[in-house]
BALOBA-1460 file (C-alpha; in Angstrom, 3 decimals):
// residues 246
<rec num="1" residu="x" x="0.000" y="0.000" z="0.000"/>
<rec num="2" residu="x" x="1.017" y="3.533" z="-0.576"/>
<rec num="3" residu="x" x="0.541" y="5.949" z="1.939"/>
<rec num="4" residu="x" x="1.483" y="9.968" z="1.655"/>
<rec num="5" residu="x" x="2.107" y="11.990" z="4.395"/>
<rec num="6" residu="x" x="1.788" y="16.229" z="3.314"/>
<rec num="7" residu="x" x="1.347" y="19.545" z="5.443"/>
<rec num="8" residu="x" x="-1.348" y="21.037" z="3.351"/>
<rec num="9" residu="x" x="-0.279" y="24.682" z="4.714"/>
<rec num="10" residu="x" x="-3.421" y="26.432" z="6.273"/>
<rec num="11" residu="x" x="-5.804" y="24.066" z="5.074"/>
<rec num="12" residu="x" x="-4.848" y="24.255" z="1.452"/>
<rec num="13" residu="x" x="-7.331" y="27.471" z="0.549"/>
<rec num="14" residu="x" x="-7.276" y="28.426" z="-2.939"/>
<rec num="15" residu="x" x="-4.430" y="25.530" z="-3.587"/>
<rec num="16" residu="x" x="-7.386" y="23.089" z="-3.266"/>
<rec num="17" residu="x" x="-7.836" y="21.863" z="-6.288"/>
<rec num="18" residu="x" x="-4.209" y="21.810" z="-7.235"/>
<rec num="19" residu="x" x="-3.825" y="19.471" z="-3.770"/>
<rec num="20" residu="x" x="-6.075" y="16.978" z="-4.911"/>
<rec num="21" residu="x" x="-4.676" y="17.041" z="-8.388"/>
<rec num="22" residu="x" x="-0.932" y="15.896" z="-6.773"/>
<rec num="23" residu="x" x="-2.821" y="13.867" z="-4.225"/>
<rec num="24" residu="x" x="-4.729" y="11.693" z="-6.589"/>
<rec num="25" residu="x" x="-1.518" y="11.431" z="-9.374"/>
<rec num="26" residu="x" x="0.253" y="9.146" z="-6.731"/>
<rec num="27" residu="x" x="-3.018" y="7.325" z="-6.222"/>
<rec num="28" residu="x" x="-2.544" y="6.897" z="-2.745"/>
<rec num="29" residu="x" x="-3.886" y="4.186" z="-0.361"/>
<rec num="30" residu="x" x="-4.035" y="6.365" z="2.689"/>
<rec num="31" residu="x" x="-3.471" y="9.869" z="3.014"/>
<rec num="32" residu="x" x="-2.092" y="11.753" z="6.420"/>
<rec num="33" residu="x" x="-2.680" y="15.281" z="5.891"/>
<rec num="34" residu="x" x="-1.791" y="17.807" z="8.886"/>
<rec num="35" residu="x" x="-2.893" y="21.754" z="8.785"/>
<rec num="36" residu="x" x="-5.919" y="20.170" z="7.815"/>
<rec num="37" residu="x" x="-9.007" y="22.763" z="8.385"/>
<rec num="38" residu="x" x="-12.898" y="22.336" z="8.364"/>
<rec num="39" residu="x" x="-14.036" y="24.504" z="6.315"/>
<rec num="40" residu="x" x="-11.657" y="24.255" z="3.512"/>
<rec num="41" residu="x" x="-11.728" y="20.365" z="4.714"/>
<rec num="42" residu="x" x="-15.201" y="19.782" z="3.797"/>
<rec num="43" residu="x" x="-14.699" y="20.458" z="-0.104"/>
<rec num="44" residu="x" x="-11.376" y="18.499" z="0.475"/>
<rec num="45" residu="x" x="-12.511" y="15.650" z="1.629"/>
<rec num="46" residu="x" x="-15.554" y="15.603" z="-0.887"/>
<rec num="47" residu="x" x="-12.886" y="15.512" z="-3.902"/>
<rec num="48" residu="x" x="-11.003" y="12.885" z="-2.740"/>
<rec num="49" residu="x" x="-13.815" y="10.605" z="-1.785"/>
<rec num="50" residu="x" x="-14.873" y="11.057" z="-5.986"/>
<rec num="51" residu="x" x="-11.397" y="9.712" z="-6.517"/>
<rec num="52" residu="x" x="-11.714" y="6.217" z="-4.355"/>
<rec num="53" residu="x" x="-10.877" y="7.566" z="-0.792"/>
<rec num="54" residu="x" x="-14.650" y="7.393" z="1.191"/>
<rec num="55" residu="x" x="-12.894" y="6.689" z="4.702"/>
<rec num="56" residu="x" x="-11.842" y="9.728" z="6.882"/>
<rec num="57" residu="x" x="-10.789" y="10.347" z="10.510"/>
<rec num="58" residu="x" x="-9.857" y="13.958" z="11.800"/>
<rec num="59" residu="x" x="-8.721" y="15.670" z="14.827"/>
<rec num="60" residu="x" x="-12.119" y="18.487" z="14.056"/>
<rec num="61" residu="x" x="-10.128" y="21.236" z="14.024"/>
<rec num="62" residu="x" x="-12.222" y="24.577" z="14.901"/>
<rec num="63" residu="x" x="-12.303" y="27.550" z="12.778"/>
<rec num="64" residu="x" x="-9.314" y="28.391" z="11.459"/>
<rec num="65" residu="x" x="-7.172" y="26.035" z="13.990"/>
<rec num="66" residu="x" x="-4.727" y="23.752" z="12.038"/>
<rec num="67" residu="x" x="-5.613" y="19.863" z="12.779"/>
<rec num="68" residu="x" x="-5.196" y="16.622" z="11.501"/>
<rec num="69" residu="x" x="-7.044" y="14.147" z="8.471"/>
<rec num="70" residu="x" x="-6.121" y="10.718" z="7.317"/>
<rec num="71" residu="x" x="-7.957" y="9.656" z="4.122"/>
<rec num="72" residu="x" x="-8.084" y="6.184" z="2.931"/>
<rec num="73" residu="x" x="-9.717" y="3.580" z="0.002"/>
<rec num="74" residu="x" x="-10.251" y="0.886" z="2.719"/>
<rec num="75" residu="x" x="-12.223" y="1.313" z="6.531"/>
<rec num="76" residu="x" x="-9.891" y="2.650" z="9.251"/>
<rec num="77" residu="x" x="-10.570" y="2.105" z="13.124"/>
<rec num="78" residu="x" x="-9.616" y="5.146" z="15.710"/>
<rec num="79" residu="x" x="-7.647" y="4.423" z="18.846"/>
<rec num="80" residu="x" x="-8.803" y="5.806" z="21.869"/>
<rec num="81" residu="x" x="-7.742" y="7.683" z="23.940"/>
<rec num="82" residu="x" x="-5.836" y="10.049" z="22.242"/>
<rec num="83" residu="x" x="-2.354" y="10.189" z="24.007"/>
<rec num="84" residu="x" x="-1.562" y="13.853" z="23.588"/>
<rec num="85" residu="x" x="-1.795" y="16.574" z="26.192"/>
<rec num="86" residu="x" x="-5.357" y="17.529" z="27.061"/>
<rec num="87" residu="x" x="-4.282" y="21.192" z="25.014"/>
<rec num="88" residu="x" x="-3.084" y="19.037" z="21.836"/>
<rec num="89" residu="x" x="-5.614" y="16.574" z="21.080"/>
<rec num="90" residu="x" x="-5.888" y="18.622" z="17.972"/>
<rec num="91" residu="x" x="-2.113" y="17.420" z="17.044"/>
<rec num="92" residu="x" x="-2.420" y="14.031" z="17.406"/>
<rec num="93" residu="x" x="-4.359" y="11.379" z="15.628"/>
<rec num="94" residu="x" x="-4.147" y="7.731" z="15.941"/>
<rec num="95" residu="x" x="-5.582" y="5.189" z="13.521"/>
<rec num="96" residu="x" x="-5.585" y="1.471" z="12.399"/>
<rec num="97" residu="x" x="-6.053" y="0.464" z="8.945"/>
<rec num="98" residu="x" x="-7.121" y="-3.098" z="9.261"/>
<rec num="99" residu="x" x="-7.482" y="-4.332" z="6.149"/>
<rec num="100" residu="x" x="-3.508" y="-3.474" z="6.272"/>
<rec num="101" residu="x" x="-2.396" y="-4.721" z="9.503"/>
<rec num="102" residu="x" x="-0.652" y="-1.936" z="11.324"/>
<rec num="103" residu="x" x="-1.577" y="1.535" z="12.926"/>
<rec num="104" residu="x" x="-0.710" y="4.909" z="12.211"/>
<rec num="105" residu="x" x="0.201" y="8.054" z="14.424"/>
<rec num="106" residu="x" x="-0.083" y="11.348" z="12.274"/>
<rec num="107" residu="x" x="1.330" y="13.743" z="14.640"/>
<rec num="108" residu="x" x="1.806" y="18.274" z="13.875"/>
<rec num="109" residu="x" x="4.471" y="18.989" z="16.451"/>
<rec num="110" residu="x" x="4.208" y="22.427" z="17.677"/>
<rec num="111" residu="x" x="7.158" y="24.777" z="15.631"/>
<rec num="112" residu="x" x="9.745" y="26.357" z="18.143"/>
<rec num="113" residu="x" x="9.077" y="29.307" z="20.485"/>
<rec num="114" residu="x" x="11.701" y="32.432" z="20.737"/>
<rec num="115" residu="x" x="12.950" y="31.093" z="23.898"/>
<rec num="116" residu="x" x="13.603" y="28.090" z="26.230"/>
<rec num="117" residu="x" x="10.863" y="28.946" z="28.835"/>
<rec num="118" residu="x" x="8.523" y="30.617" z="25.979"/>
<rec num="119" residu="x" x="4.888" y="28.757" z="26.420"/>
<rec num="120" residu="x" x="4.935" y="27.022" z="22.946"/>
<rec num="121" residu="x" x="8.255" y="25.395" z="24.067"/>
<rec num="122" residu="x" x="6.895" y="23.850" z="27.504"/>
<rec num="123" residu="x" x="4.408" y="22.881" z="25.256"/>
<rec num="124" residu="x" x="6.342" y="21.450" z="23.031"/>
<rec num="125" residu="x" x="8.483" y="19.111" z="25.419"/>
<rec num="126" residu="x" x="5.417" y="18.563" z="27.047"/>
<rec num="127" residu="x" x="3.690" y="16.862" z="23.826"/>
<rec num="128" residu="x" x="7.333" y="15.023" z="23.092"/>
<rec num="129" residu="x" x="7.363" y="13.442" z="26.806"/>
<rec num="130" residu="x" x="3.594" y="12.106" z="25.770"/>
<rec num="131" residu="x" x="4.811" y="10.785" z="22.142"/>
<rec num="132" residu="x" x="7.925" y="8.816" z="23.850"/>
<rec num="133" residu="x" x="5.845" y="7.489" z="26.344"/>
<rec num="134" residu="x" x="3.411" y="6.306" z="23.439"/>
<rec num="135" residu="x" x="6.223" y="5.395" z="21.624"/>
<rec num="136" residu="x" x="7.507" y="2.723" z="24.239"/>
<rec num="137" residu="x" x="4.119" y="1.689" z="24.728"/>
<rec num="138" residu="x" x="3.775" y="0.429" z="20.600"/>
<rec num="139" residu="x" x="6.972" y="-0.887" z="20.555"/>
<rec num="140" residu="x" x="6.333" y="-4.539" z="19.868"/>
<rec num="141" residu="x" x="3.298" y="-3.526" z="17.259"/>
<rec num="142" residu="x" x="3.545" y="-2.545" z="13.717"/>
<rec num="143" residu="x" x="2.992" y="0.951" z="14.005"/>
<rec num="144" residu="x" x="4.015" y="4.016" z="11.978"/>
<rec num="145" residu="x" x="4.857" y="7.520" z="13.299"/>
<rec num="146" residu="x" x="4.497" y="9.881" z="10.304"/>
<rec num="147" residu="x" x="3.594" y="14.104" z="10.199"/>
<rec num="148" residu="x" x="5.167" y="17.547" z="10.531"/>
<rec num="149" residu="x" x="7.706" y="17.107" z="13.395"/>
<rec num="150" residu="x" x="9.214" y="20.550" z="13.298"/>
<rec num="151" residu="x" x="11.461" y="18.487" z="14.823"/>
<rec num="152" residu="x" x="14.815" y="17.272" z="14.002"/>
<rec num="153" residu="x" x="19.084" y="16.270" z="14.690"/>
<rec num="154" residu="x" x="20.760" y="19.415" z="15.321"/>
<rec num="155" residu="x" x="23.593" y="19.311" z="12.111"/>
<rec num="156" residu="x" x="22.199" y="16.386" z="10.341"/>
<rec num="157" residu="x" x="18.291" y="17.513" z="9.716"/>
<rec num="158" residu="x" x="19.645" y="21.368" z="9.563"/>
<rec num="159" residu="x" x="22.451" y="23.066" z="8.715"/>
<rec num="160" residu="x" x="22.993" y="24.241" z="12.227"/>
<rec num="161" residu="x" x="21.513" y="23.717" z="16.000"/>
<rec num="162" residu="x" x="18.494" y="25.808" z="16.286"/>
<rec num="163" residu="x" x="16.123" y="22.819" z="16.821"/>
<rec num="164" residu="x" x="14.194" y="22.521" z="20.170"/>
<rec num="165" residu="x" x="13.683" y="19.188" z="21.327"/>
<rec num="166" residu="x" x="16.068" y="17.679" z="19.198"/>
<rec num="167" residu="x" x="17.136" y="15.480" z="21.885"/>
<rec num="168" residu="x" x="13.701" y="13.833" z="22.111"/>
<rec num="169" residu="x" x="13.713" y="12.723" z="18.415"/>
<rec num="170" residu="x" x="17.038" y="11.154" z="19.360"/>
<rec num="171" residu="x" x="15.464" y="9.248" z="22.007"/>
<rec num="172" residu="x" x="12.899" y="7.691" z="19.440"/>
<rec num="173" residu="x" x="15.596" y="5.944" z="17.695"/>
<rec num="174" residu="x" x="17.064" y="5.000" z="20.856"/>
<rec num="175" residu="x" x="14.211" y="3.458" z="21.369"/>
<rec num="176" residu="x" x="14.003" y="1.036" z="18.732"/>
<rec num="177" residu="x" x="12.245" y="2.924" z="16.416"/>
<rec num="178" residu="x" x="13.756" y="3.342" z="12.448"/>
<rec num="179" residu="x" x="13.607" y="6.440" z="10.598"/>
<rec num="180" residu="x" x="12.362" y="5.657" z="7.354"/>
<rec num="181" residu="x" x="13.911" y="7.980" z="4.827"/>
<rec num="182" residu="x" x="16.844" y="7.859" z="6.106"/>
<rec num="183" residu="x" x="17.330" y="4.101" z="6.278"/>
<rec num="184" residu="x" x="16.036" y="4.329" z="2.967"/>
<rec num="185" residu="x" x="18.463" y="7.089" z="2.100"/>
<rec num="186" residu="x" x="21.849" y="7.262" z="3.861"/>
<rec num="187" residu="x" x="24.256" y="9.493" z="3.402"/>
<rec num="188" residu="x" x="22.379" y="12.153" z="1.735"/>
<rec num="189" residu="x" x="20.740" y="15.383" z="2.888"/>
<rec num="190" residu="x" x="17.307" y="16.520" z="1.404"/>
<rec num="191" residu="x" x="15.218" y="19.511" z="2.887"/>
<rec num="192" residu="x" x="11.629" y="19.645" z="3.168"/>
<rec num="193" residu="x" x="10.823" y="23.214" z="4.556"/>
<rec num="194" residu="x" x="12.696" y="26.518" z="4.192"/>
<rec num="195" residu="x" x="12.597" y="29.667" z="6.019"/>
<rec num="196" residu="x" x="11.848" y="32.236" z="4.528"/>
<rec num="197" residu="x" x="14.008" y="35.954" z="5.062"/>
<rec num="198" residu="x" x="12.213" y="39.159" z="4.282"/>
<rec num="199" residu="x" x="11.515" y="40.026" z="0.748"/>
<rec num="200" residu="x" x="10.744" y="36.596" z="0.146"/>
<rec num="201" residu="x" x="13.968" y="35.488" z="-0.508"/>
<rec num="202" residu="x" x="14.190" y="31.755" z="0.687"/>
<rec num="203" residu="x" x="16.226" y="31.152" z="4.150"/>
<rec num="204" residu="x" x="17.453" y="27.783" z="5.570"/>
<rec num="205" residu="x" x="16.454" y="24.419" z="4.873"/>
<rec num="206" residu="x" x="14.744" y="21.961" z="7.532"/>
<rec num="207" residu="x" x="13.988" y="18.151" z="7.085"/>
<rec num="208" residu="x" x="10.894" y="18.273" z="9.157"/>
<rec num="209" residu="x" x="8.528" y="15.380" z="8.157"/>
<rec num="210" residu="x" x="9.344" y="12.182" z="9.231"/>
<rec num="211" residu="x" x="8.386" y="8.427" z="8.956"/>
<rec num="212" residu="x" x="9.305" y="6.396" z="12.016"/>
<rec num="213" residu="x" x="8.364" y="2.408" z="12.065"/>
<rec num="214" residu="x" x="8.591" y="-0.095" z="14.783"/>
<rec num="215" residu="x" x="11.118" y="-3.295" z="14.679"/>
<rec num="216" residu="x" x="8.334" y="-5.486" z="13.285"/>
<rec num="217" residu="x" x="6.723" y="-2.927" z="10.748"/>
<rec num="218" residu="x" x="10.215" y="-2.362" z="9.236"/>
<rec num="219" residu="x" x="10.721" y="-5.154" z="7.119"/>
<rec num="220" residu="x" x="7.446" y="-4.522" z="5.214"/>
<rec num="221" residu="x" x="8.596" y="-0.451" z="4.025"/>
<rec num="222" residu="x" x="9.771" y="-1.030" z="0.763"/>
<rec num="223" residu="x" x="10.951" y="2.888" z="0.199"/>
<rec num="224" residu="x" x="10.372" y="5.859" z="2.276"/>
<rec num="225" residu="x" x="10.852" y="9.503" z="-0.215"/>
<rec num="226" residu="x" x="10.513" y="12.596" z="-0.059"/>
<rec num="227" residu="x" x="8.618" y="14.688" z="-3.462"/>
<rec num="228" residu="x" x="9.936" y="18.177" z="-3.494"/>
<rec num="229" residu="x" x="7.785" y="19.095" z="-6.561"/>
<rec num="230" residu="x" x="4.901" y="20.087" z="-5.139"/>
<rec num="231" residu="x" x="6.902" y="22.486" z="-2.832"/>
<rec num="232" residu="x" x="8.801" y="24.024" z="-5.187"/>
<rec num="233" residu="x" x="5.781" y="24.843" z="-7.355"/>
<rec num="234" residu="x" x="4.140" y="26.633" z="-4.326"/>
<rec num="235" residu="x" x="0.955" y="24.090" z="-3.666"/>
<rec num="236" residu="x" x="2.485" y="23.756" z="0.044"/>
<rec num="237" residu="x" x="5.561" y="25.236" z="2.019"/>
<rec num="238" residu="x" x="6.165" y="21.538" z="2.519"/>
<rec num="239" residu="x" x="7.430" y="18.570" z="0.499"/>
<rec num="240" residu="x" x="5.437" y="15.021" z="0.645"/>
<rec num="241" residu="x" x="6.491" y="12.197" z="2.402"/>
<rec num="242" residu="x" x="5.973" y="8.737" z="0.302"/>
<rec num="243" residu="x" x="5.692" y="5.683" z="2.033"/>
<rec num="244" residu="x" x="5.674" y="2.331" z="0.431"/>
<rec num="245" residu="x" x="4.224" y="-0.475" z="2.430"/>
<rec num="246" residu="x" x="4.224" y="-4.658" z="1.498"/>
């Protein structure tokens, strides 16, 4: 099965029909979009349901709040409760595909605050503590970690050290959990988000979506890749995430 993993960027707005068009050209199995909104959602969800993909779980995002959607051709099953803290429920959305025979956690990691004690950073580590304790917990099933991490290795997944948390995602690993891509891709260095300096004019590069599978999903992930396309021709700020599954 093929599943795609894509920050839609705001909820896609007038990119809409452009994000179904590179949605459907991979035809997907599952899809695991994050800055997925409702009312841009609805009309969303509608196309891709003409295309084969009936089956959809979100986070119900509120207004113009960025959530979570996973889209599928075959019946998916929600795991309760959801593990993340009580004020990022919105960020976190657990599935199983069963038709498949694993689970998936889409998660939309918080981005950085401007500084260590700033409120989006407590709230940061505080959502990372919850995803290593889930983490541990799914060891021993086939499970699948995919999203938006804003999240990465300080010199390895950016040019320099700026990222906060950065010791958490090492802890993942440490775990016994495989990062996809880049045991799919070693020794390389690919970027899926830049920042942006004024004017414009495009700033660093970030690898900042992830794929992380347990010990006994491994085996089974016949590629892990990143498409830049769509990024570079301005659909999203963010490249997909291609998953291959046996």
């Amino acid at each position: 099965m093929k599943l795609l993993a894509w920050n839609i960027q705001h909820g896609g707005a007038a990119r809409l029909d452009r994000i179904v068009e590179e949605i459907s050209a991979y035809e997907p199995d599952a899809i695991a979009l994050t800055e997925f909104r409702a009312g841009p959602g609805v009309a969303l969800c509608a196309a891709l349901k003409e295309r084969g993909m009936p089956h959809v779980e979100t986070t119900h995002p509120a207004g113009n709040q960025n959530g979570i959607a996973m889209v599928s051709r075959t019946p998916m099953r929600r795991i309760r409760p959801c593990p993340a803290p009580s004020g990022s429920l919105v960020r976190w959305l657990d599935i199983r595909l069963p038709e498949y025979g694993f689970g998936i956690g889409v998660l939309h990691v918080m981005a950085a605050g401007s500084s260590r004690k700033h409120p989006t950073n407590v709230a940061k580590t505080r959502f990372w503590d919850a995803v290593l304790l889930a983490a541990e917990a799914r060891l021993h099933e086939p499970f699948l970690l995919v999203g938006d991490w804003n999240t990465g290795a300080h010199r390895l997944d950016e040019t320099g050290k700026t990222y906060v948390c950065a010791e958490h995602f090492g802890r993942l690993a440490a775990l016994g959990w495989t990062d996809m891509w880049r045991h799919h891709n070693p020794g390389i260095t690919e970027w899926t988000w830049y920042s942006t300096w004024k004017g414009g004019v495009r700033g660093n590069g970030f690898r900042l979506d992830h794929a992380f599978a347990t010990p006994s999903l491994m085996p089974r992930i016949a590629s892990c890749r990143y498409s830049h396309a769509e990024r570079e021709a301005r659909i999203s700020d963010h490249s997909l995430v291609i998953v291959d599954v046996a």
